[in-house]
Kinemage of the C-alpha trace (Angstrom):
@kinemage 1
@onewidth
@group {chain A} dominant
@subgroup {mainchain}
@vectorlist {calphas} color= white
{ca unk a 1} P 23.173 18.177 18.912
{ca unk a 2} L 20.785 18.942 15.724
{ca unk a 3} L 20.353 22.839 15.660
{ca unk a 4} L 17.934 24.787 13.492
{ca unk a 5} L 19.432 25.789 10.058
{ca unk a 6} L 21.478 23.501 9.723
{ca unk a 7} L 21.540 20.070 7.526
{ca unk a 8} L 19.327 17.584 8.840
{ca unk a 9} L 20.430 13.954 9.113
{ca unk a 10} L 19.482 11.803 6.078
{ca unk a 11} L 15.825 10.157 6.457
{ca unk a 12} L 14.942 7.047 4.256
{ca unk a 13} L 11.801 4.663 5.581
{ca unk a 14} L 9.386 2.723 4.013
{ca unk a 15} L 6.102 3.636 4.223
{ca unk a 16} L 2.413 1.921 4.426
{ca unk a 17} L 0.962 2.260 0.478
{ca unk a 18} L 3.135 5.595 -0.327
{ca unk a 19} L 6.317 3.845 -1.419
{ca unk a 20} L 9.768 5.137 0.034
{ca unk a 21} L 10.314 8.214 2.301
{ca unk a 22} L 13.524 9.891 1.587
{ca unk a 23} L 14.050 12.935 2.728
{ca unk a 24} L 16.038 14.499 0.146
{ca unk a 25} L 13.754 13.927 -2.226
{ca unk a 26} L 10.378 15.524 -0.289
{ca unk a 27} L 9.511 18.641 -1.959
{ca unk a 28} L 6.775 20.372 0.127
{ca unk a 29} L 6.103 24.069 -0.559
{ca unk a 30} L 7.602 25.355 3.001
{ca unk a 31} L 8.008 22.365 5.050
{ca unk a 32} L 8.147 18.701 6.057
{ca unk a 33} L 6.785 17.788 9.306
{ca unk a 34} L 8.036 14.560 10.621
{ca unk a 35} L 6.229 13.280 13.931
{ca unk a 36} L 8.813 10.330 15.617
{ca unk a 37} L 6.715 8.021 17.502
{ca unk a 38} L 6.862 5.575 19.975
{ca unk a 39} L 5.799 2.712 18.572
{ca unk a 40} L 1.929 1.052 18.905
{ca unk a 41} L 2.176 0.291 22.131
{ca unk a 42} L 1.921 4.093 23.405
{ca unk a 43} L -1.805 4.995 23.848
{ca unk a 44} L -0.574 8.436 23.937
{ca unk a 45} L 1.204 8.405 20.801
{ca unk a 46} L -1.996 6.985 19.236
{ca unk a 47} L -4.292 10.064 20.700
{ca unk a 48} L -1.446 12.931 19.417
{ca unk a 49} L -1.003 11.045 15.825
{ca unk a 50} L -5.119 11.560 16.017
{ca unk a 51} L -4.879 15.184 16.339
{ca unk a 52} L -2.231 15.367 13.592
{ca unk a 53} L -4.029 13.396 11.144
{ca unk a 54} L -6.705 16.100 11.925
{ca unk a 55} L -4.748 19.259 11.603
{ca unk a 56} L -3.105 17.578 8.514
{ca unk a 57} L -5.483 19.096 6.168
{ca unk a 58} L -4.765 22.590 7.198
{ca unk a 59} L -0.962 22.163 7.181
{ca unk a 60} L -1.123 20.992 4.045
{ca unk a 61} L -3.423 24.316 2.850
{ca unk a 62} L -0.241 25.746 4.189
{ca unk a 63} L 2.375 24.287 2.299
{ca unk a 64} L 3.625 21.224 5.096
{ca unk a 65} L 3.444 17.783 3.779
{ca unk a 66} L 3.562 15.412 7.214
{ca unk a 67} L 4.614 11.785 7.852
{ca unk a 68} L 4.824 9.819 11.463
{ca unk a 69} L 7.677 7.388 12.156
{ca unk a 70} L 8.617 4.376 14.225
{ca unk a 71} L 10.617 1.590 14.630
{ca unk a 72} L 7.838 -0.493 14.764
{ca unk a 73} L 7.875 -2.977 11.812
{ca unk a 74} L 5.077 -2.670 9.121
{ca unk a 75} L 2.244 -4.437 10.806
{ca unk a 76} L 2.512 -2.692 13.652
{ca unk a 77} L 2.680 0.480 11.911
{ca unk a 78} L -0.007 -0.764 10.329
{ca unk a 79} L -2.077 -1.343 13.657
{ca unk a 80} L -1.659 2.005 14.576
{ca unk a 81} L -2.245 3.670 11.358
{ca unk a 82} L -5.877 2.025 11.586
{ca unk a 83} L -6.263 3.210 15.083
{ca unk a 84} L -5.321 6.661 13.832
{ca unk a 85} L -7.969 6.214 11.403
{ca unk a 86} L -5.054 7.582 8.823
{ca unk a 87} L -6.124 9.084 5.593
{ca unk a 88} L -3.934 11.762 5.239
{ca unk a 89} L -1.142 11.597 7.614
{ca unk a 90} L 1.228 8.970 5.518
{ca unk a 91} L 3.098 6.380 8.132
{ca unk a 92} L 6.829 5.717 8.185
{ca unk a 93} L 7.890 2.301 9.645
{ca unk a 94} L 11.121 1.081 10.253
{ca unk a 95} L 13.732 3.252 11.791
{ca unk a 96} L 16.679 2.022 13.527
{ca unk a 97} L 17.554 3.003 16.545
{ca unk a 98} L 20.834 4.264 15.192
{ca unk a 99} L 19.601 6.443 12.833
{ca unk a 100} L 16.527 7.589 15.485
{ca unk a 101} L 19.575 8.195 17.979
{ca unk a 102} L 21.483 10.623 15.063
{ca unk a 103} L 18.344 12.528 15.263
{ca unk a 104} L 18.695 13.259 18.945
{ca unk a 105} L 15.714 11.232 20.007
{ca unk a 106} L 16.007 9.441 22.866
{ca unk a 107} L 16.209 5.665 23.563
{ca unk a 108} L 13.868 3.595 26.093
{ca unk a 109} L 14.462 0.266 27.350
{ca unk a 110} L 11.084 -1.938 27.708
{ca unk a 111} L 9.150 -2.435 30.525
{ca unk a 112} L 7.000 -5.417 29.277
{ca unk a 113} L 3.142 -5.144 28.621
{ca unk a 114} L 1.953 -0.943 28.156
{ca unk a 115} L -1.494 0.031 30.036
{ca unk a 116} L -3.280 -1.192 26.723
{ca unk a 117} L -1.843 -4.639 26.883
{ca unk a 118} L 0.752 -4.155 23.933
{ca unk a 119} L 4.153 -5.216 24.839
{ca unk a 120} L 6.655 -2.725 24.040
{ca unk a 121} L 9.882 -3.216 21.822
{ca unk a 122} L 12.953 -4.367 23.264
{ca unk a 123} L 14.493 -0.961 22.702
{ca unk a 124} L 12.289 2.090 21.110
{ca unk a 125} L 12.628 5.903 20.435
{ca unk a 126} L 11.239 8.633 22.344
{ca unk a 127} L 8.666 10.970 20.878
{ca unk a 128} L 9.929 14.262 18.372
{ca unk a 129} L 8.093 16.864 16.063
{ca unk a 130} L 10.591 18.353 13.197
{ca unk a 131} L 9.853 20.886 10.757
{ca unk a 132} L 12.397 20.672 7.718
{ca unk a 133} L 12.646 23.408 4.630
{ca unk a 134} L 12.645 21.633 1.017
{ca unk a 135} L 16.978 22.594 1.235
{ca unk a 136} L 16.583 19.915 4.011
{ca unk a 137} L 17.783 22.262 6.809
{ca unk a 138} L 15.712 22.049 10.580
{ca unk a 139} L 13.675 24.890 10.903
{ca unk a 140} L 12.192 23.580 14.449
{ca unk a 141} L 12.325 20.712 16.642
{ca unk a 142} L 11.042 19.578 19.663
{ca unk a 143} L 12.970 16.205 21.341
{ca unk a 144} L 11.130 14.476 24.282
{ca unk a 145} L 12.614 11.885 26.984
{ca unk a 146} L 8.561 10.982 27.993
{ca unk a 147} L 5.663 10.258 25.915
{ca unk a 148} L 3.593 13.516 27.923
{ca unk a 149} L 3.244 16.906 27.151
{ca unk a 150} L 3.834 17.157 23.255
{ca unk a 151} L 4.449 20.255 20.875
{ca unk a 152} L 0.329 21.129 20.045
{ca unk a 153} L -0.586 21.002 16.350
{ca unk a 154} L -3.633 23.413 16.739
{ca unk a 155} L -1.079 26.019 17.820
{ca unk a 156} L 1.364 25.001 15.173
{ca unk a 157} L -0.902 25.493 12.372
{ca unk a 158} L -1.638 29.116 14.108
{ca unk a 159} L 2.364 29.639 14.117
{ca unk a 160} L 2.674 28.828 10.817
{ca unk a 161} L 0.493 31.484 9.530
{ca unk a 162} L 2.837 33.960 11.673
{ca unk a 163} L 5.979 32.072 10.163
{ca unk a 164} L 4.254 32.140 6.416
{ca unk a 165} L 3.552 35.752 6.928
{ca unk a 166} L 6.329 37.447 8.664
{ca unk a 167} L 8.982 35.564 7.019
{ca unk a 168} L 10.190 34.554 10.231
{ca unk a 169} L 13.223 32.971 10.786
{ca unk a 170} L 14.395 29.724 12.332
{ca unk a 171} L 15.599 30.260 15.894
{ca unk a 172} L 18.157 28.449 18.437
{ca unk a 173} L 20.826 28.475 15.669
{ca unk a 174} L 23.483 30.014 17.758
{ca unk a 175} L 26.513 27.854 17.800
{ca unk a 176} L 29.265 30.174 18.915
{ca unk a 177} L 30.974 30.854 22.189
{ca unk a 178} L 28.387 32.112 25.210
């Protein structure tokens, strides 16, 4: 089980046009947001990666670079990135299930053709939202077993203002006996 302040798992993906994600080597001002995705066939992941290619601007203005991730090879990343109308968010393809699984996500089997018409992936990770420090140590996450009722970037951006000012620290990171 990941837990906040602690090491997160190493991250390396390719990217569309922004050369190679790696993890240790992101240096954003406060944090990295990393968005896990279904994969194009989710019509809901395409709506939410919308709204965070919107609020993108602003958590940048506050020190959060962002990137979304799949397993979905590079034209289909590609696919959705143009549905998301991407500018700004950068896109991530590529991610084995393996590593996906080491970050707690959780694995769906396919159930042919989505409500869009776009058959799904053999095998393909559940939805996350992680928000890393530059030492590379979770400062929030969010791990979903359904593609419905995601963290909210509107109220993210708000929290981050209340994080930025107060100083406040990452929470859950109790480990000991209870």
């Amino acid at each position: 089980m990941l837990t906040p302040r602690y090491k997160a798992p190493d991250l390396k993906v390719e990217t569309l046009g922004r050369g190679r994600f790696d993890l240790a080597n992101e240096v954003p001002q406060r944090f990295t947001l990393i968005c896990f995705y279904r994969g194009l066939h989710c019509p809901i992941c395409a709506n939410y990666l919308k709204e965070l290619e919107r609020h993108t601007p602003a958590l940048a203005e506050r020190g959060v670079t962002t990137i979304a991730i799949s397993s979905d090879n590079e034209e289909r990343a590609r696919s959705m990135a143009e549905k998301v109308g991407a500018s700004a968010l950068r896109f991530g393809y590529g991610l084995s299930l393996a590593k996906a699984r080491e970050w707690g996500l959780y694995i769906s089997a396919s159930r042919g053709k989505t409500s869009i018409g776009i058959e799904e992936p053999a095998l393909f990770s559940e939805p996350g939202v992680f928000l890393i420090r530059p030492d590379q140590t979770i400062y929030y996450l969010a791990v979903q077993s359904m593609p419905f009722v995601r963290p909210n970037f509107g109220e993210m951006v708000q929290a981050l203002d209340f994080v930025i000012n107060n100083d406040y620290p990452a929470r859950g990171e109790y480990t000991g006996v209870v």
